[in-house]
C-alpha positions as CSV (number, residue, x, y, z in Angstrom):
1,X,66.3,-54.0,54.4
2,X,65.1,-53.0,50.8
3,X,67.9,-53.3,47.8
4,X,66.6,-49.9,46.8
5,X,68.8,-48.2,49.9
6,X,72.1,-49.8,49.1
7,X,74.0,-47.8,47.0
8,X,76.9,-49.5,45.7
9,X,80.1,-47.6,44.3
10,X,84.0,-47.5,44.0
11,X,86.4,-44.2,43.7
12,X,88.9,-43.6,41.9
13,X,91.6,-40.5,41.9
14,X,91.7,-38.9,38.6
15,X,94.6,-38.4,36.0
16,X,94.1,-35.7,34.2
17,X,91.4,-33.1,33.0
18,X,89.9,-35.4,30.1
19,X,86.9,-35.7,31.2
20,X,85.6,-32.6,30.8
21,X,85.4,-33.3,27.1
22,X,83.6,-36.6,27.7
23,X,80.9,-34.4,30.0
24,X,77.4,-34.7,29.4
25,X,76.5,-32.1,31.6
26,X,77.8,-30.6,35.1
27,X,76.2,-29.5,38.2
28,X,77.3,-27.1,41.3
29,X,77.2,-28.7,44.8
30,X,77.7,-27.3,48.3
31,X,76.9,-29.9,50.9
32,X,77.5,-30.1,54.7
33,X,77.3,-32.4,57.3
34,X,75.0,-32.6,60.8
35,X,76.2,-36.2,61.7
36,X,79.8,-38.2,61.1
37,X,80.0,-40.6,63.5
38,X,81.6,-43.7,62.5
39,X,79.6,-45.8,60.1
40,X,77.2,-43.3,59.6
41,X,76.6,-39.8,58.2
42,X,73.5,-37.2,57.9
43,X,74.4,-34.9,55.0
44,X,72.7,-32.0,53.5
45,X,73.0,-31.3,50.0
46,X,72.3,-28.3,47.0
47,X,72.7,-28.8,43.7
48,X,72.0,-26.7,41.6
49,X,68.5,-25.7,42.3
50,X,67.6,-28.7,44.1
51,X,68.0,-30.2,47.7
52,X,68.5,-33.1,49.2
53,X,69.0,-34.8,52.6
54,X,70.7,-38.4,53.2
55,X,71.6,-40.4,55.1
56,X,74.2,-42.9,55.2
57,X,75.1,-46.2,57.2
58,X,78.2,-49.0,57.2
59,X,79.1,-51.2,54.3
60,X,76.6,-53.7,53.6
61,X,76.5,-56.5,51.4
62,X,73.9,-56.5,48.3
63,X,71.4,-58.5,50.2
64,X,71.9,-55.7,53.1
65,X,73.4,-57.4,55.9
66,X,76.6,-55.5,57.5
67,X,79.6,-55.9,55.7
68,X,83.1,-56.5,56.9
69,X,84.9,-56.8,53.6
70,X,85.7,-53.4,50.9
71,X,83.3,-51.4,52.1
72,X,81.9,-50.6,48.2
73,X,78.1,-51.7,49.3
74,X,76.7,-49.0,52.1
75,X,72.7,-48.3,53.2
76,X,71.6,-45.0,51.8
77,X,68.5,-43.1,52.3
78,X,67.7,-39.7,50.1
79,X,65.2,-37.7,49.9
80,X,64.5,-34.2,48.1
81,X,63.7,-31.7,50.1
82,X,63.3,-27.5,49.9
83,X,66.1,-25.4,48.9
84,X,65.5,-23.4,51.8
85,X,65.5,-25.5,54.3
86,X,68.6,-27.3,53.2
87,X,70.1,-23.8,53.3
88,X,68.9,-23.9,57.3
89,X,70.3,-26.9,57.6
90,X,73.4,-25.7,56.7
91,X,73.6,-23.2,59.1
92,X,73.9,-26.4,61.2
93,X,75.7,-27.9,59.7
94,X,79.5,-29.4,61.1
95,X,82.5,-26.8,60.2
96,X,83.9,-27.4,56.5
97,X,81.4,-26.9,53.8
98,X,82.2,-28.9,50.7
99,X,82.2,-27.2,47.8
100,X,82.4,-28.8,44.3
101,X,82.0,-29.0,40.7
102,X,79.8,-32.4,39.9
103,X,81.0,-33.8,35.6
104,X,78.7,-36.9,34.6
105,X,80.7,-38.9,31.8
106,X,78.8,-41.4,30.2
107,X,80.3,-45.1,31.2
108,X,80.7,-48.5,29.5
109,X,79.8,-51.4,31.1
110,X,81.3,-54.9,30.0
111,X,77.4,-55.6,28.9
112,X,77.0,-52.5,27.1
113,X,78.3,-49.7,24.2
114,X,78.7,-45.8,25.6
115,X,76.0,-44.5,23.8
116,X,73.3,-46.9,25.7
117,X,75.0,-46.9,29.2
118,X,72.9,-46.4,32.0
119,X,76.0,-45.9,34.3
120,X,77.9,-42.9,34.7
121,X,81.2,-41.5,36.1
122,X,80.7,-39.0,38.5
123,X,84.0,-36.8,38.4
124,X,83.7,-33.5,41.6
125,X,86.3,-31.4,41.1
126,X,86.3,-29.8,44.2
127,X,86.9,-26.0,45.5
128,X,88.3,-24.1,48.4
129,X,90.6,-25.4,50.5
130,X,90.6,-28.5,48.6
131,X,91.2,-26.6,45.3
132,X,92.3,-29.0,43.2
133,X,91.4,-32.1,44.6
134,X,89.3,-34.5,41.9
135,X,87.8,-38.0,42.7
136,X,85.6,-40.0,40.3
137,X,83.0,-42.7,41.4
138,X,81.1,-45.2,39.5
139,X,77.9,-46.6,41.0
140,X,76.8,-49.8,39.9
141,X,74.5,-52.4,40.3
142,X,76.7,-55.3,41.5
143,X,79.3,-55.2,43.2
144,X,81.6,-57.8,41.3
145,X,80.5,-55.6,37.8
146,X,82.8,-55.0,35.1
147,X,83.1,-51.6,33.5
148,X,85.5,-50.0,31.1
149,X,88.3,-47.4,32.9
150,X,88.4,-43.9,30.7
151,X,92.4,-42.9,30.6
152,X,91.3,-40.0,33.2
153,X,90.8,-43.0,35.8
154,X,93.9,-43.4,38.2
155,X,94.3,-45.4,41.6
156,X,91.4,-46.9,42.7
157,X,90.6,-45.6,46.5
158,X,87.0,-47.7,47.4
159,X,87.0,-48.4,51.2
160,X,90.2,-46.2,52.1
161,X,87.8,-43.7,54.8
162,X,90.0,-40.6,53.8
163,X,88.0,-40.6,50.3
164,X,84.6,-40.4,52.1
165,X,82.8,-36.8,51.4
166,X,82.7,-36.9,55.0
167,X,86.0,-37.0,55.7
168,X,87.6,-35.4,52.7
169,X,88.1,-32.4,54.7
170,X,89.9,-33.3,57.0
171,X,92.5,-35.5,55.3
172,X,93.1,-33.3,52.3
173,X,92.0,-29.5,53.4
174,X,95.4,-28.5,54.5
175,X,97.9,-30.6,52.6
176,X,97.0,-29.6,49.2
């Protein structure tokens, strides 16, 4: 398996509406779903004026062998593809578009100062029926990386399943 698939990243729920200050810029997502089985998910995504499709497998560790430990290491596959057929593809799509506002907030790594960081937060505040609902994620590079918490971050929730995109729905939809 090539290191460039592995996507590694924790989640956090978020405090407070901070962040939106710290924002660098923002982007408008709807994505849906044609595949969530467990351990694996085909997802179709706009944002903005782009498209993507990706797929996603079970935790993995960096070197890419399955996982069985915090799930924050998974196999993931992207590619960009045209706006109108992702918008076909939703039309396939599983029931329960996801619908969501995308902040990127510049992070600090242990190793580096905010205005140099290559990492970001990635804070959706989401819409619909999970009106406000906001998760951030961090992706990183290791998984055993140290990075600085903005006072927006709350309780971590890396590996719990009802945090997945995927799943999101399902858990939080109705009980917000």
């Amino acid at each position: 398996m090539n290191n460039k698939n592995i996507e590694i990243e924790r989640k956090f729920l978020v405090r407070d509406d901070s962040y939106k200050s710290q924002a660098v810029r923002r982007h408008e997502i709807v994505q849906g779903y044609l595949c969530k089985e467990h351990g694996r998910t085909v997802r179709v995504r706009i944002r903005d004026h782009e498209a993507f499709l990706t797929i996603k497998g079970k935790p993995v560790t960096g070197d890419g062998l399955q996982a069985t430990g915090n799930g924050i290491a998974h196999f993931e596959w992207e590619k960009a593809i045209e706006v109108e057929d992702a918008k076909q593809l939703l039309r396939l799509a599983l029931p329960g578009l996801i619908e969501k506002t995308r902040w990127i907030v510049p992070a600090v790594s242990s190793q580096q100062s905010a205005a140099s960081s290559q990492f970001v937060w990635e804070v959706d505040e989401f819409h619909g029926v999970l009106e406000g609902f906001v998760m951030a994620e961090i992706e990183l590079e290791e998984e055993n990386q140290t990075f600085e918490k903005p006072a927006f971050i709350g309780e971590e929730v890396t590996g719990d399943p009802r945090y997945n995109n995927s799943r999101i729905l399902e858990a939080f939809g109705r009980h917000l």
